[in-house]
C-alpha positions as CSV (number, residue, x, y, z in Angstrom):
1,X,137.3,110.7,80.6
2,X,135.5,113.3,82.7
3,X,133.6,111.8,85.9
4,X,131.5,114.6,86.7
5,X,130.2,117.3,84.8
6,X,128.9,120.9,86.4
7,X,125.0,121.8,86.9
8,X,124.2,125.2,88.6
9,X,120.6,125.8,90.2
10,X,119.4,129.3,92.1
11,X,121.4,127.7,95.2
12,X,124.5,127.2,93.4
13,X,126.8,125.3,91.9
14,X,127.4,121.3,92.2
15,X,129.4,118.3,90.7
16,X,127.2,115.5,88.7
17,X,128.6,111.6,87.9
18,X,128.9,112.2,83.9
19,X,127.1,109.3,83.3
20,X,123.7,109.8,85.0
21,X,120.8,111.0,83.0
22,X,119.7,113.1,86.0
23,X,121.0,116.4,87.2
24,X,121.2,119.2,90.1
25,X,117.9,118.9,91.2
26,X,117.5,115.3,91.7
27,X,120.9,115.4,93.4
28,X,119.4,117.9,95.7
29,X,116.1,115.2,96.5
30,X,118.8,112.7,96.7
31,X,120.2,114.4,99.8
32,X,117.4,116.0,101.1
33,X,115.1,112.7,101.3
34,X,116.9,109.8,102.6
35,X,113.5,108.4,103.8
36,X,112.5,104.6,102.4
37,X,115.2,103.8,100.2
38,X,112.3,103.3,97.7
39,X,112.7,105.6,93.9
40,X,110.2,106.2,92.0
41,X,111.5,104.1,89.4
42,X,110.6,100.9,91.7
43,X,107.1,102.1,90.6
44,X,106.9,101.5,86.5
45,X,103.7,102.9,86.0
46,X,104.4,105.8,87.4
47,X,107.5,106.5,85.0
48,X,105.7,105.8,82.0
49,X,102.8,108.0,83.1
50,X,105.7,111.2,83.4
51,X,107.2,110.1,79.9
52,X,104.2,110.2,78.3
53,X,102.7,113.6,79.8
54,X,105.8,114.8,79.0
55,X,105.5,113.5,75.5
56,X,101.8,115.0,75.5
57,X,103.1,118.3,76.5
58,X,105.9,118.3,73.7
59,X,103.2,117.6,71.0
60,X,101.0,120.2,72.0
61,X,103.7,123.0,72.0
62,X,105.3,121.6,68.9
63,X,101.6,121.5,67.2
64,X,100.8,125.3,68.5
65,X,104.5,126.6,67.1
66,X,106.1,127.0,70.3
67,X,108.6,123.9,70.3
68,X,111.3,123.6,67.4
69,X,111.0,120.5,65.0
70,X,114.6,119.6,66.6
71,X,114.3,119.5,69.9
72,X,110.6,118.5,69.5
73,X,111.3,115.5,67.9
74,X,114.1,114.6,70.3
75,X,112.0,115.2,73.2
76,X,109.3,112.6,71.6
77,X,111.7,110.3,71.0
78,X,113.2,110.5,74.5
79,X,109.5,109.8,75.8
80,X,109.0,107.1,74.0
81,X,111.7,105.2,74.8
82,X,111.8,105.8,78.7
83,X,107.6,105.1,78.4
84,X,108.7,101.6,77.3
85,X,111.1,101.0,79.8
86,X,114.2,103.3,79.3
87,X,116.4,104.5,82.2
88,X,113.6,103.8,84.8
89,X,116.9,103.5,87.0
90,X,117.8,106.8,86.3
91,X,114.6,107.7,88.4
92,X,116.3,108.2,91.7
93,X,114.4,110.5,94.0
94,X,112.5,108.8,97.0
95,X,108.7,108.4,96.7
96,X,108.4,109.8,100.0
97,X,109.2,113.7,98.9
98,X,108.1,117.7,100.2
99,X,107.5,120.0,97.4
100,X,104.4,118.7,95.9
101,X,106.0,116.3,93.8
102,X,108.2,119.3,92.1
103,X,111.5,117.1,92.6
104,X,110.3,113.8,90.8
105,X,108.9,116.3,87.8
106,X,112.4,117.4,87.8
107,X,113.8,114.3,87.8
108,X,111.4,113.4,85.0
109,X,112.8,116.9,83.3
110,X,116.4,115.8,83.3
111,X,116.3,112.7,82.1
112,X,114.4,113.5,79.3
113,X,116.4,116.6,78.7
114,X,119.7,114.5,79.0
115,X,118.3,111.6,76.8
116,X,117.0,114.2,74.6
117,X,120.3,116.0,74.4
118,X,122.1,112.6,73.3
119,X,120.1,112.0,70.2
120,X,121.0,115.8,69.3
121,X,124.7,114.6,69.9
122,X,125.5,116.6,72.4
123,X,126.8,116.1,76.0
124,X,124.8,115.3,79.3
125,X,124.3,118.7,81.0
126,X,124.9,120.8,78.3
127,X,121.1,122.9,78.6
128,X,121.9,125.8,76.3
129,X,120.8,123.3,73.7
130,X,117.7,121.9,75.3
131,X,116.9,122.9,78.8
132,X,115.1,120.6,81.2
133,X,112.8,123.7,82.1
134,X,112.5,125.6,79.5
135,X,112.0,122.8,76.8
136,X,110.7,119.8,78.5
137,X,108.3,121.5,81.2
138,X,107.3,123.9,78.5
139,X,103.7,125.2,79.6
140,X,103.8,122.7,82.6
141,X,103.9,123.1,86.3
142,X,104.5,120.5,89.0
143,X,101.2,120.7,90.1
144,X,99.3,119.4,87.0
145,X,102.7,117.3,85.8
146,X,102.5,115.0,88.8
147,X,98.9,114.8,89.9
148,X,98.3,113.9,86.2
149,X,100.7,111.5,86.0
150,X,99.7,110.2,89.2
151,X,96.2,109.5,88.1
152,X,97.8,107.7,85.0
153,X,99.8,105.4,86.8
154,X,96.8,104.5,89.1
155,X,94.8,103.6,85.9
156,X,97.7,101.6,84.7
157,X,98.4,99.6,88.2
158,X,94.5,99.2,88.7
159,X,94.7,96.8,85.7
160,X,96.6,94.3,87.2
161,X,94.3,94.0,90.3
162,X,91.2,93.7,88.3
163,X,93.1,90.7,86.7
164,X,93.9,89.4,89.8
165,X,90.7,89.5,91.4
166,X,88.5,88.3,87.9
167,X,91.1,85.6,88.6
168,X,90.2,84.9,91.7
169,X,86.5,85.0,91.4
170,X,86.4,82.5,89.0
171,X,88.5,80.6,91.5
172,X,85.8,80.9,94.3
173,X,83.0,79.6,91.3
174,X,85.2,76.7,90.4
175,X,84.7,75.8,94.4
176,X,80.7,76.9,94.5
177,X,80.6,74.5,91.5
178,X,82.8,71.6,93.1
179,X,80.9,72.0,96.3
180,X,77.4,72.2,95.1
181,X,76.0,68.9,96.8
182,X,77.7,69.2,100.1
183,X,75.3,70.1,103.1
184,X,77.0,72.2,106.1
185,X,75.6,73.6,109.0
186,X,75.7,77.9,108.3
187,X,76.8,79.8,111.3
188,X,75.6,83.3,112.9
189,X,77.6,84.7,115.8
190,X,79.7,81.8,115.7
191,X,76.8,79.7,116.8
192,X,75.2,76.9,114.9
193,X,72.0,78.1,112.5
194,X,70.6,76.3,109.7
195,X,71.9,74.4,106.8
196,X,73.2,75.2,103.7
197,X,76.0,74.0,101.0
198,X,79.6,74.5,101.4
199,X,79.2,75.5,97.3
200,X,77.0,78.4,98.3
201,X,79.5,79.7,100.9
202,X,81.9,79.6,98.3
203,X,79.6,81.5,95.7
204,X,79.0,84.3,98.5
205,X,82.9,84.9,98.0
206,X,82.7,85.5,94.2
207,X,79.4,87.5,94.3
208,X,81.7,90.1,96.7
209,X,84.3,89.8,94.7
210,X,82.6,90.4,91.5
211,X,80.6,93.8,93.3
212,X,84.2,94.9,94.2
213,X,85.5,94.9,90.9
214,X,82.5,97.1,89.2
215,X,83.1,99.5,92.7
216,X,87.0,99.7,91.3
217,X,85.7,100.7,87.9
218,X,83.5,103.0,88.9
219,X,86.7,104.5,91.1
220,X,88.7,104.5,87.7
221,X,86.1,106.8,86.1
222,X,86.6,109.5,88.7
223,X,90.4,109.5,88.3
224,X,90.2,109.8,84.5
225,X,89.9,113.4,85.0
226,X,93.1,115.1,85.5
227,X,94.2,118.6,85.5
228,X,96.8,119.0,82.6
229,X,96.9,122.5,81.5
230,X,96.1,124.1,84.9
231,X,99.9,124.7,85.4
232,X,100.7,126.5,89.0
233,X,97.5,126.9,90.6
234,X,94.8,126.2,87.7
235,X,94.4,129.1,86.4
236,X,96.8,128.1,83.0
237,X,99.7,130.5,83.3
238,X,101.9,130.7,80.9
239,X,100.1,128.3,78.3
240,X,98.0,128.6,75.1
241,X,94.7,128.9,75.8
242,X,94.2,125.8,73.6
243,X,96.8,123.9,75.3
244,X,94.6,122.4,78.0
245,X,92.3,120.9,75.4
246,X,95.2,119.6,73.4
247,X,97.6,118.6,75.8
248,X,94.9,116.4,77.3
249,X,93.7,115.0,74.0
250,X,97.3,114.1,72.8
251,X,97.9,112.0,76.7
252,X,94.9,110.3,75.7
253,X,95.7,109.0,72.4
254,X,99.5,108.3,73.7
255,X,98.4,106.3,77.2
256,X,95.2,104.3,75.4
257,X,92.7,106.0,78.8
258,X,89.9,107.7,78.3
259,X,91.0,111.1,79.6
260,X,89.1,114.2,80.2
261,X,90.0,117.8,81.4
262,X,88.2,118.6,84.6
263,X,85.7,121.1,84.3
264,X,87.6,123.5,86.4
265,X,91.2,123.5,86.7
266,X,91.8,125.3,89.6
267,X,89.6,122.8,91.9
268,X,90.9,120.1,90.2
269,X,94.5,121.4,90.9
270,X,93.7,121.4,94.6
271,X,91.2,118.2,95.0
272,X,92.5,114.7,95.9
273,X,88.9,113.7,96.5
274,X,89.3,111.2,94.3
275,X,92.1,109.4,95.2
276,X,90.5,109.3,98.5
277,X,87.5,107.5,96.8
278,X,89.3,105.0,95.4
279,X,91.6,104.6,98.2
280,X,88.2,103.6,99.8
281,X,87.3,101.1,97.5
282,X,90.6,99.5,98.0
283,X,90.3,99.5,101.8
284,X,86.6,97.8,101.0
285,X,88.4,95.2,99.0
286,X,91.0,94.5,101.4
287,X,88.2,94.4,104.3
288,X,86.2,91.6,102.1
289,X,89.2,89.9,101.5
290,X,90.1,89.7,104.9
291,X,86.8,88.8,106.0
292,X,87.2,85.7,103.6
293,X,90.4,84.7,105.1
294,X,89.2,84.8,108.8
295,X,86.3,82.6,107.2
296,X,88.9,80.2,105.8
297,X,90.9,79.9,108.8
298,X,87.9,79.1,111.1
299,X,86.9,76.5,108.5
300,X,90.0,74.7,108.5
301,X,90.9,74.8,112.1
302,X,91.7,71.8,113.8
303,X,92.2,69.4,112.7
304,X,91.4,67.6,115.5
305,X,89.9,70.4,118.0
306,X,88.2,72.5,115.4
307,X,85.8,73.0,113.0
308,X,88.1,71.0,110.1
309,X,85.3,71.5,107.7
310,X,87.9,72.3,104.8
311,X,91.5,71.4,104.5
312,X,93.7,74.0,103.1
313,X,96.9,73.5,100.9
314,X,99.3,72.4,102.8
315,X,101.8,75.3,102.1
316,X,105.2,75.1,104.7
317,X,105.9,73.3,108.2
318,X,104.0,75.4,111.3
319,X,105.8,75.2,114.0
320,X,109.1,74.5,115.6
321,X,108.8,72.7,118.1
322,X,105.2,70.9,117.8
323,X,105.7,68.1,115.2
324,X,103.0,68.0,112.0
325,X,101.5,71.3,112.6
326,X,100.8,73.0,109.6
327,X,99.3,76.9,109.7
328,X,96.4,78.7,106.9
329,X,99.8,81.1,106.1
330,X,98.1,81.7,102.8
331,X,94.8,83.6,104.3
332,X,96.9,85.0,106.9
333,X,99.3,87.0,104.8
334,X,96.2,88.1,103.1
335,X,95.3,89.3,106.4
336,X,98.2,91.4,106.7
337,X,97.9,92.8,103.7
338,X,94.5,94.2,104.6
339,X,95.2,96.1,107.5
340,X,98.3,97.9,105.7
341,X,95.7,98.8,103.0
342,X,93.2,100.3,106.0
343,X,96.3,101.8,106.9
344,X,97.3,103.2,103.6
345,X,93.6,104.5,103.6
346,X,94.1,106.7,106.9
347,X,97.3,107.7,105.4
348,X,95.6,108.9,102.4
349,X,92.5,110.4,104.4
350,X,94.7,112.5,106.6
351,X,97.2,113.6,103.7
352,X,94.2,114.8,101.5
353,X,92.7,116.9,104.4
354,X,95.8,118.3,105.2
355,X,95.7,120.5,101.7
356,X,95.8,124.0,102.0
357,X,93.9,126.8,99.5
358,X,95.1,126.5,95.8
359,X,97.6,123.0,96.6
360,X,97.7,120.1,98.2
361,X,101.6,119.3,99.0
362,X,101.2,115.7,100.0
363,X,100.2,114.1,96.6
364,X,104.1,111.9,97.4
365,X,102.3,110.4,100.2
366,X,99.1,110.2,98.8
367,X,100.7,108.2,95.7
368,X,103.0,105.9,97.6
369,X,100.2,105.1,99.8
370,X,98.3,103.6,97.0
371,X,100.7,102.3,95.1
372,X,101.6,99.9,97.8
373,X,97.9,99.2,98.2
374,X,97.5,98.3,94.7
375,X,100.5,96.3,94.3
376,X,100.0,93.7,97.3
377,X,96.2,93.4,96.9
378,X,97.0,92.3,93.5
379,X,99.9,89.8,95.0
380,X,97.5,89.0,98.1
381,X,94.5,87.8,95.2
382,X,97.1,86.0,93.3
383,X,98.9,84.0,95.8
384,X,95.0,83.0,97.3
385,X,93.9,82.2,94.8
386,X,97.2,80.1,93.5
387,X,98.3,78.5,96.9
388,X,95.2,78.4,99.0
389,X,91.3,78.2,96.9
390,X,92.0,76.3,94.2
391,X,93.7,73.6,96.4
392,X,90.7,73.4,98.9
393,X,89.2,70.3,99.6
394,X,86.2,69.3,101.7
395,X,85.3,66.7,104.6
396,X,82.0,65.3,103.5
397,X,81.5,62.9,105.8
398,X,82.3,64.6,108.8
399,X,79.8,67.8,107.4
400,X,77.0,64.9,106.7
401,X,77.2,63.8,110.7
402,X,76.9,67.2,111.4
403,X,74.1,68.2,109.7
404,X,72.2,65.2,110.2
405,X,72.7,65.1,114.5
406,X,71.9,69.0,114.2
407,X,70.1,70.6,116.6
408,X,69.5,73.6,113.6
409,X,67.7,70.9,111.5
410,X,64.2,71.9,114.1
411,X,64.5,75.7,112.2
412,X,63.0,73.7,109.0
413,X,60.3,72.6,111.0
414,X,58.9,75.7,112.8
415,X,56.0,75.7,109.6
416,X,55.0,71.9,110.2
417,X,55.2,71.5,113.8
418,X,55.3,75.2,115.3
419,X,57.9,77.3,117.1
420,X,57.4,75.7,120.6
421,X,57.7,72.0,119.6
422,X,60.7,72.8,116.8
423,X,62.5,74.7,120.4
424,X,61.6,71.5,122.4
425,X,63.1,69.1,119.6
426,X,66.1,71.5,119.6
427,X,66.6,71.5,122.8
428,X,66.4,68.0,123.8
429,X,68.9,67.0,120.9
430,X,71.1,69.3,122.2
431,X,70.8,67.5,125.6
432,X,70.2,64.1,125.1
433,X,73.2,63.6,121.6
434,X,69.5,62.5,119.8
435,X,68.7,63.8,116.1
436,X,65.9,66.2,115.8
437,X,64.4,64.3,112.9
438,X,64.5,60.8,115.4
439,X,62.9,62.8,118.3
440,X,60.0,64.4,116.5
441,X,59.1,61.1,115.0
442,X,58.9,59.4,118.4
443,X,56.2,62.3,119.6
444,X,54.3,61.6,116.5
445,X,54.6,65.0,115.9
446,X,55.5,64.7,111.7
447,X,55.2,61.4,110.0
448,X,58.3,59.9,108.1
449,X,57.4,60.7,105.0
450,X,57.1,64.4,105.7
451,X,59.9,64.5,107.3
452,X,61.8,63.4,104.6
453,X,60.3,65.6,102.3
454,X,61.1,68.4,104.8
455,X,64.7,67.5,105.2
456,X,65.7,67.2,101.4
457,X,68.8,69.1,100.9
458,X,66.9,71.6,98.2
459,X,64.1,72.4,100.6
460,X,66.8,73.2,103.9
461,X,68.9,75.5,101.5
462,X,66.3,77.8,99.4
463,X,62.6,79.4,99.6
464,X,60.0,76.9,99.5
465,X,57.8,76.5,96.6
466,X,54.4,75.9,97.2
């Protein structure tokens, strides 16, 4: 049997393994890019987003009576398959690409062509039948192929975050919930303030997680528009004039996303603004996340010398060489996760300012970029929630002592005994180890049953009613 077979381009001539579904051009990326080692078929989405504007475009120029029943229905079926999972391994080009993204469109080309070609019966490479250009990027360019897809693949990957996160709200509520009845000192600056319950700490988590989900679905709206149909530079070459229209229309009704041509085609074909918005959501995410974690951390420290106000899952041995440590590993791989996303962000920033007139020719970058956001902010929320929040337990006793020898207890009091005598009482508990409530009983300064009244846990931790 053959091992090769021969593909030609405008630079020549080259040998191809006869059994790959992809041809000259991604042979060409293969060589040219050597950068992360990383395809674009390690990214799913992204493949079945190409299949199925590819399968968009087939239907609209088999609809208008420029594709031939044959190779039309070929080309669908080809889609199809590779949009459910179908030679992703055949997608070989790096993510990290120049061109625009024109090398992983033709990568997209000749696989379908190839896998197209089969169900005709005839061989790999053999284009006078169905051509990878001429058939399969029929009324397309590059630049609305891979933006378009692009924005797909985003919607598609987005889902699993907003899983991950619901996930993880609930997570934080189950806590606010178990919680509920546990006074704490809060803190400002570090520095001791005025009570409140561990469960409203924990509900503070939830409420930001739940105002960073509706921000990511507000993001998704903005990336619904795509620019299918503009072709090179937006201003439709080479396409029906109803093919925009259709083309989009038919992605729609294949992908299940609410789609919509931009207004104009030729901004849209050189706009990333809205990958840039949503990259910013995700870098707001990851900076909430991360805030969360640094609060978890501090909570747990000690056990002995720290704050120990929660214990953590115990999740691996922390040191090697001091016996029983164990480390919050949990919050701080979500950590790390953040500052790649706030470095993914910069990424993003700088590649979509680096556009130039009619194109902008870092879309690769722009894509990886969030990709990789996407991806470990969903695996960050998961393995937080799985291996750190739901396992968290509390140290009543020790946050009872504290509240009740607080020095922050004399804040409550500023309305009853006034500002002065609430700093004196602060003070001297600070100096002399003495409660608040002890010492402003012994100057007569509140009686004991106002006191108490004043100290009940629901009056420290909400507005007074009258």
């Amino acid at each position: 049997m053959q091992t090769t077979r021969i593909e030609h381009d405008l630079l020549g001539e080259r040998e191809i393994p006869a059994d790959v579904y992809w041809g000259i051009h991604s042979l060409r990326a293969l060589e040219n890019y050597p950068i992360t080692g990383k395809s674009i078929g390690a990214y799913p989405e992204l493949v079945k987003a190409l299949a199925l504007v590819k399968q968009a475009a087939a239907r609209t120029n088999h609809q208008l009576g420029q594709l031939d029943e044959g190779r039309f229905h070929a080309i669908d079926e080809a889609c199809r398959e590779i949009a459910e999972g179908r030679l992703h391994n055949q997608f070989v080009v790096d993510v990290i690409q120049g061109g625009a993204g024109t090398s992983t469109n033709m990568n997209a080309n000749e696989v379908i062509a190839n896998l197209a070609l089969e169900k005709l019966g005839w061989p790999k490479g053999h284009y006078k039948e169905l051509h990878p250009i001429n058939h399969v990027n029929m009324s397309q360019s590059t630049n609305d192929v891979y933006p378009t897809a692009l924005k797909l693949a985003v919607v598609f990957a987005i889902q699993g975050l907003l899983d991950a996160m619901e996930t993880l709200r609930l997570a934080y509520l189950a806590k606010a919930e178990e919680f509920k009845d546990i006074l704490k000192i809060g803190r400002t600056q570090l520095q001791d303030a005025v009570p409140m319950t561990l469960g409203q700490e924990f509900s503070t988590y939830a409420v930001m997680m739940k105002e960073d989900v509706a921000r990511l679905r507000e993001a998704i709206c903005l990336i619904q528009e795509i620019n299918l149909g503009a072709t090179a530079i937006g201003t439709g070459i080479n396409t029906d004039i109803r093919y925009a229209k259709m083309a989009t229309e038919h992605l729609a009704e294949l992908s299940g996303v609410k789609l919509v041509p931009a207004e104009n085609l030729i901004e849209a074909t050189q706009d990333t603004g809205a990958f840039v918005q949503l990259s910013g959501v995700l870098k707001r995410i990851a900076c909430k996340l991360s805030k969360v974690c640094n609060d978890l951390r501090l909570l747990s420290s000690g056990p002995q010398a720290g704050f120990n106000e929660i214990n953590l899952p115990e999740r691996a041995a922390g040191s090697s060489i001091m016996p029983g440590k164990v480390n919050p590993i949990i919050p701080e791989v979500v950590n790390q996760i953040a500052f790649e996303v706030i470095g993914n962000d910069v990424t993003i920033t700088l590649a979509s300012e680096g556009g130039q007139l009619q194109l902008n020719a870092f879309e690769p970058i722009i894509g990886h970029s969030l990709f990789k956001s996407i991806e470990h902010l969903e695996a960050g929320c998961r393995t937080l929630t799985d291996n750190c929040v739901r396992g968290i337990t509390a140290n009543r006793e020790l946050l009872a002592e504290r509240v009740r020898t607080s020095a922050g207890l004399a804040t409550a009091l500023n309305p009853h005994i006034g500002y002065e005598n609430a700093t004196w009482a602060a003070r001297e508990a600070l100096k002399t180890g003495r409660s608040v409530a002890e010492l402003v009983l012994e100057r007569g300064l509140m009686d004991k049953e106002s006191l108490e009244r004043t100290l009940r846990p629901e009056v420290l931790t909400a507005p007074r009613a009258e």
